[in-house]
N, C-alpha and C positions, 0 to 999 in steps of 0.2 A: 608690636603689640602681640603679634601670634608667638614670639618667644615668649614674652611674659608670661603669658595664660599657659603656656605649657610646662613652665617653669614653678615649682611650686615654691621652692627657697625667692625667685624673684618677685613672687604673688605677694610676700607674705611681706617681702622691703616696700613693696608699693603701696600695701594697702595701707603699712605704718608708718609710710612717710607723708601720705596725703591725708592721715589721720590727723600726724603733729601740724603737717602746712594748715588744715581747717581748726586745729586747737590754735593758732596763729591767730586768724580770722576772727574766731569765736572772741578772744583778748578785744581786741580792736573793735568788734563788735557793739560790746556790754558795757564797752569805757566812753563810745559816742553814746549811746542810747541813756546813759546812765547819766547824761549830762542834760537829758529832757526831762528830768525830776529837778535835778539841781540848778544848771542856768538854759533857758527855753530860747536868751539870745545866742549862747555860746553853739548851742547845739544847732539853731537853724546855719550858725558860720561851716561848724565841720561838714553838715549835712549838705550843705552848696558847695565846700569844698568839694569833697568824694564825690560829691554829683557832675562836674563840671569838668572838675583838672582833666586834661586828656589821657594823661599819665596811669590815674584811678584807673578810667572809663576802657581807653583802649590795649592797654597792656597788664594790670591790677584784674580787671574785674573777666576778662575773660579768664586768667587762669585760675581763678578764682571757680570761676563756673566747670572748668575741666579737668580742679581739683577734686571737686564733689562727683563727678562723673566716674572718675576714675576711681576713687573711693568706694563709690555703694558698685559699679561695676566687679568689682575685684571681690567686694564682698559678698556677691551673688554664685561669683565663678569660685571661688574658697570654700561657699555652702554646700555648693554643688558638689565638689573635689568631698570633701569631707563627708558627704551620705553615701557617696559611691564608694569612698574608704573602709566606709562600715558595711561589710556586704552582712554581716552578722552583727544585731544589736546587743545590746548587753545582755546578758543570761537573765539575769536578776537586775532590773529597776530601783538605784537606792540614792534615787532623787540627788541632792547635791554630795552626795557620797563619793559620785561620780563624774561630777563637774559642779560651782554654784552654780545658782540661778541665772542671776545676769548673764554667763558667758553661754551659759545652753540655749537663752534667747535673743542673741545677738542680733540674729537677723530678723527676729519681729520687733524689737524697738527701733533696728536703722532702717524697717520698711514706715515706722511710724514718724522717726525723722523726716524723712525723706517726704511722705505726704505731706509732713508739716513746711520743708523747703518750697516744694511745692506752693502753699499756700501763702507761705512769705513771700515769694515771689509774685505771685498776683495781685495779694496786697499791693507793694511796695515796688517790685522791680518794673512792672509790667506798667504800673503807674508811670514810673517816674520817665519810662521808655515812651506812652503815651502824651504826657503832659511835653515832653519835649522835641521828640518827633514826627509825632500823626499829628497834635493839634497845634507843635509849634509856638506854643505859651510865651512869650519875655519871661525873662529869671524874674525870679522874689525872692528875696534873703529870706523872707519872714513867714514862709509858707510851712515850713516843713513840721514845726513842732504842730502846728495845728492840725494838719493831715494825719500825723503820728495819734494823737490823742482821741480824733474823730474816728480812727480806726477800733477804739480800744473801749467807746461808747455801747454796741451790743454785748450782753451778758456771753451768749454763746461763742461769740469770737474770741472773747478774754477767756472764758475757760477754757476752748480749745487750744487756745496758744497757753495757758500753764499744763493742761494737760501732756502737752507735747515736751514741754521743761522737763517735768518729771519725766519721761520716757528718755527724753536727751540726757538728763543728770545719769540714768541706769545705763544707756549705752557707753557711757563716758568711763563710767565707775569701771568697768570692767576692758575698753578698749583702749583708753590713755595710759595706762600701766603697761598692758600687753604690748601697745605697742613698741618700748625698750625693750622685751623681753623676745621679740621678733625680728628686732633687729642685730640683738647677740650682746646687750647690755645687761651686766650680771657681773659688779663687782660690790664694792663696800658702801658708794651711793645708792646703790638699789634700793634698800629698804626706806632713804627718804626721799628717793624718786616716790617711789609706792604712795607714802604718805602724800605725796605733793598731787601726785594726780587723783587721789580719794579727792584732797582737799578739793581742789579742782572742779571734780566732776559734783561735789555739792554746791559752791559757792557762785557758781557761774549761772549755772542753770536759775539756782533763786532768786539770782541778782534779775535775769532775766523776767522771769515770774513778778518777782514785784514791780519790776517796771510795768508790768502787763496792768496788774491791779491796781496799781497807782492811777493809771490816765485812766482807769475805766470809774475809777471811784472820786476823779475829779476832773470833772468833765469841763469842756470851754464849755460857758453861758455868753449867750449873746444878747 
């Protein structure tokens, strides 16, 4: 690790390969979730799979967890490298002149990520960490879409989690492209890389979004 961070060409593989591994994630993510609009039985199956299989649970989900570590890590020590680079700021200020927007705020949308992980994580991880080993629960096949939906009942929760969509679509917009170009990809596919990761970085996110608004806008009645 201490070569890494001293490494500015290895800083830059790392953070673009843990970027693609959680674009990985993200897929996988938005295709279970997106099946608690569609079928509420199919989703509570995949949702006790990932929840159970050992496989997920003990070798899946932690590099998962020290995927993201290593990601917003790298991204902090990169910000870092790069203000100290600039011992002299620009003469003259000419806004996206000089970089666009998104990429000059890179690290305030993956701080806003990153609260939002956070926050999914209590929802959902800390949950499901609770129901199964503080209070030691028997499995329910049938539990999970309903937990999902009940989350998504407060106004303020639903808009924080689009709100954080949007901030993830912008970090995307600008990091899933650069990430090829970090890694030293730069031939005749590039330009419909490019396009593929825009597409990406819109499609995913509002896929997300609407799943947010859907269960808050159709709530279980009991």
């Amino acid at each position: 690790m201490s070569g890494l961070i001293k490494s500015s060409l290895a800083r830059k593989y790392v953070m673009a390969l843990s970027g693609l591994f959680l674009v990985i994630f993200l897929v996988l993510h938005v295709t279970i979730n997106l099946a608690s609009v569609i079928s509420p039985d199919f989703f509570n199956e995949a949702s006790h799979f990932m929840g159970y299989n050992p496989l997920v649970q003990f070798l899946m989900q932690p590099i998962l967890i020290l995927g993201v570590v290593i990601h917003f890590v790298m991204g902090f020590v990169l910000e870092i490298q790069n203000r100290k680079a600039r011992a002299i700021n620009y003469v003259k200020y000419k806004g996206s002149a000089n970089a666009p927007w998104v990429s000059r705020n890179m690290i305030y949308s993956g701080l806003v990520v990153l609260a939002f992980l956070v926050l999914h994580f209590y929802d959902f991880w800390i949950h499901e960490m609770s129901y199964k080993y503080v209070e030691a629960l028997p499995e329910d096949l049938t539990r999970y879409y309903h937990e999902t939906v009940e989350k998504f009942a407060p106004f303020w929760r639903t808009a924080l989690y689009v709100i954080s969509f949007v901030l993830l679509s912008l970090h995307l917009w600008h990091g899933f492209a650069s990430s090829f170009q970090s890694m030293g990809v730069n031939n005749k596919y590039t330009p419909g890389i490019t396009k593929f990761a825009k597409l990406f970085a819109v499609v995913v996110p509002l896929a997300f979004a609407f799943i947010a608004i859907y269960h808050h806008l159709n709530p279980i009645t009991h």
